[in-house]
N, C-alpha and C positions, 0 to 999 in steps of 0.2 A: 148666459147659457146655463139650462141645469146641468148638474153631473148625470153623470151616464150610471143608474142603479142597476146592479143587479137582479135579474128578478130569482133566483134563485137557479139552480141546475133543472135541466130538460134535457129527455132523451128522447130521438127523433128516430122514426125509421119511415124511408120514404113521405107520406103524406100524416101522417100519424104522428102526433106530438104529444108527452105525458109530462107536468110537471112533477121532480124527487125531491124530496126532501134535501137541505140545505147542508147538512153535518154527513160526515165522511163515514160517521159508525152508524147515522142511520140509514144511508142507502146502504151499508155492505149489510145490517143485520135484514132491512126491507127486503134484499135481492135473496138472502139466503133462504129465511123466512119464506120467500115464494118456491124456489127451488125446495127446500123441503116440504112444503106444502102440497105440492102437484105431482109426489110421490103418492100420496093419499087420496086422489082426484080418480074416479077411476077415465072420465071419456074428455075433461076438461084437464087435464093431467098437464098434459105435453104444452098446450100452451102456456099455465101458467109457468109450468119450470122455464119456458122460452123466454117470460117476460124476466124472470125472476137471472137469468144468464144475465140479459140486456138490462136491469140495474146495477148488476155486479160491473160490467162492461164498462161502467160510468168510471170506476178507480180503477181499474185493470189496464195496462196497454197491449200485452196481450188478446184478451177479449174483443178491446176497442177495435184493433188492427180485423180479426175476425166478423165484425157486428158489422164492420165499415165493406169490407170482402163480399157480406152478405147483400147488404145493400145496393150494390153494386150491381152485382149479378141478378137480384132481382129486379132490379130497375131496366134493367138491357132485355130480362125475360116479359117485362112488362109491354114495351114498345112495340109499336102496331107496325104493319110492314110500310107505311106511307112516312113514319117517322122512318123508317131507313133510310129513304130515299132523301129526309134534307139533309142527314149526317154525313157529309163526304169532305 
């Protein structure tokens, strides 16, 4: 049987999967980098500091706990009202 390799860290939300970088000081400078980067963005802004949270969120448990909160609640906002009806 092969070993089990890591393919390196991913961070998911919902249907949306992004491979990060491997090393701990490049996703916090990547996440930051993006966070201050979408300071400067005037109408694409907001999303990138959102992306730039959600790599930070990768070493944070704090964040993680919030990212996961989020996902959550957008997933339940997501469901159509015929998925209500099988969750009981």
């Amino acid at each position: 049987m092969a070993p089990n390799r890591d393919k390196g860290a991913r961070i998911r939300f919902g249907r949306f999967s992004m491979p990060l970088p491997g090393r701990k000081w490049q996703r916090m400078s990547l996440g930051a980098g993006l966070v201050v980067g979408g300071c400067f963005v005037p109408i694409a802004g907001l999303g990138i500091m959102a992306l730039g949270l959600m790599v930070l969120s990768v070493d944070s448990p704090a964040m993680r706990r919030w990212r996961r909160r989020l996902e959550v609640r957008w997933g339940r906002w997501r469901r159509t009202p015929s998925d209500h009806k099988l969750v009981r």
